[in-house]
C-alpha positions as CSV (number, residue, x, y, z in Angstrom):
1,X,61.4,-171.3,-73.6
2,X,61.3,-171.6,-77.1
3,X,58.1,-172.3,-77.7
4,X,57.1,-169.6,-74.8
5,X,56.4,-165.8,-75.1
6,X,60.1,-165.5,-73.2
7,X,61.9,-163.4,-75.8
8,X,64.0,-166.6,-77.3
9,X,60.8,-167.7,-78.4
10,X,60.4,-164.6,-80.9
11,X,64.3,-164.6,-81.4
12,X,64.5,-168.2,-82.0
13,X,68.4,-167.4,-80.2
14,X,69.7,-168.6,-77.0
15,X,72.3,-165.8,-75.9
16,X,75.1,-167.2,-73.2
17,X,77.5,-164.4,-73.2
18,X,79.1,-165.0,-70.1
19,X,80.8,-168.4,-71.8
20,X,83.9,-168.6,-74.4
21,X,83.7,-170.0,-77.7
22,X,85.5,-173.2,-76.6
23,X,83.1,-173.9,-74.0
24,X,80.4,-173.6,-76.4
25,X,81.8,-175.6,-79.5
26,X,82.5,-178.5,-76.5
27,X,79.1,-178.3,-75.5
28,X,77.8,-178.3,-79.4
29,X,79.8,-181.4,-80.4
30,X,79.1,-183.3,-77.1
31,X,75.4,-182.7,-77.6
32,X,75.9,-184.2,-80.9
33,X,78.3,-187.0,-80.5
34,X,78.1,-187.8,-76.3
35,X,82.4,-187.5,-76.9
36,X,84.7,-184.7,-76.0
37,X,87.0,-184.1,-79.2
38,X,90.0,-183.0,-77.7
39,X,93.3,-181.8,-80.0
40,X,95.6,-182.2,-77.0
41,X,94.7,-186.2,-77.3
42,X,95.6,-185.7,-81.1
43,X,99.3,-186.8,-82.0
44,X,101.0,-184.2,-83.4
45,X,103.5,-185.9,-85.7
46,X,100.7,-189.1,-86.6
47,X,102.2,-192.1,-84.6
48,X,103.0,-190.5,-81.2
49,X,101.2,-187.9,-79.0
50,X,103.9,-184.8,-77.8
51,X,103.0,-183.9,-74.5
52,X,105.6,-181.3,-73.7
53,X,105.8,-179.5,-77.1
54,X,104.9,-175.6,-76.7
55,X,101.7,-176.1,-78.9
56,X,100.7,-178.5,-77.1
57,X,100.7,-176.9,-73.9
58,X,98.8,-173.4,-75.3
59,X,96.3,-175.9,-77.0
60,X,96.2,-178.1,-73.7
61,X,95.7,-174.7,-71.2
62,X,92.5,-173.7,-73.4
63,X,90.5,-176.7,-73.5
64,X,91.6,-177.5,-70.1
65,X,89.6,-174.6,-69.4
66,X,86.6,-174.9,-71.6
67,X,86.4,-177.9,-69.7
68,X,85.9,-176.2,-66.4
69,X,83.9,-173.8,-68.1
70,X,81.9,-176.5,-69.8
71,X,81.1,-177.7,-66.6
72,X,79.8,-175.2,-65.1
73,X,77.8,-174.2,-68.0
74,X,76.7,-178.0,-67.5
75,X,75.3,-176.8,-63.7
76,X,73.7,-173.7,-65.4
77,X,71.7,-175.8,-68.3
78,X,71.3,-178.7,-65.5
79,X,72.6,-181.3,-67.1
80,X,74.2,-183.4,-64.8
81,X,75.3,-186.1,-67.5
82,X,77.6,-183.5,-69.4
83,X,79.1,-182.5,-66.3
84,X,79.6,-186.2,-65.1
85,X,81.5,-186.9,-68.6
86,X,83.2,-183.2,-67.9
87,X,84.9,-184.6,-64.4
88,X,85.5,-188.2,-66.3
89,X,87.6,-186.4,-69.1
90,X,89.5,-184.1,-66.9
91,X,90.5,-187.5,-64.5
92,X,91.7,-188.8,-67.6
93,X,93.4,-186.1,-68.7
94,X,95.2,-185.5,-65.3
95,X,96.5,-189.1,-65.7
96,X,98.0,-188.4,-69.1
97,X,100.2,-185.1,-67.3
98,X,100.7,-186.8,-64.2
């Protein structure tokens, strides 16, 4: 499409408006790195991770949903490989709260 007459040809630009900026910057860094970098896997105090803090919880809700996000984003852009790390993170993730 880029190198097409579709119109993100002559804008060089790839609009997805219907997606958050959390969803996208997931998507960005996984493109780059094949990892999910997660702050709610960060500890918060250097030695041990605090699952029930308030922060944690707000930062936990939003990229619990950029996840979801991400993966349906993943189903838009076909990329079934980000989507099958997607559902592989979230698993893991649901173990950790469990």
């Amino acid at each position: 499409m880029f190198n097409r007459f579709f119109i993100e040809g002559t804008t060089q630009t790839y609009a997805l408006p219907e997606h958050t900026s959390n969803a996208i910057q997931l998507l960005i860094k996984w493109v780059y790195t094949q990892k999910f970098h997660l702050a709610q896997r960060e500890p918060l105090d250097g030695s041990v991770l605090n699952y029930l803090s308030i922060k944690n919880v707000s930062i936990k809700n939003k990229e619990d949903q950029a996840l979801v996000e991400l993966w349906v984003l993943g189903d838009k852009l076909l990329m079934p490989k980000l989507q099958n790390d997607v559902a592989r993170e979230i698993e893991s993730l649901f173990h950790i709260y469990e």
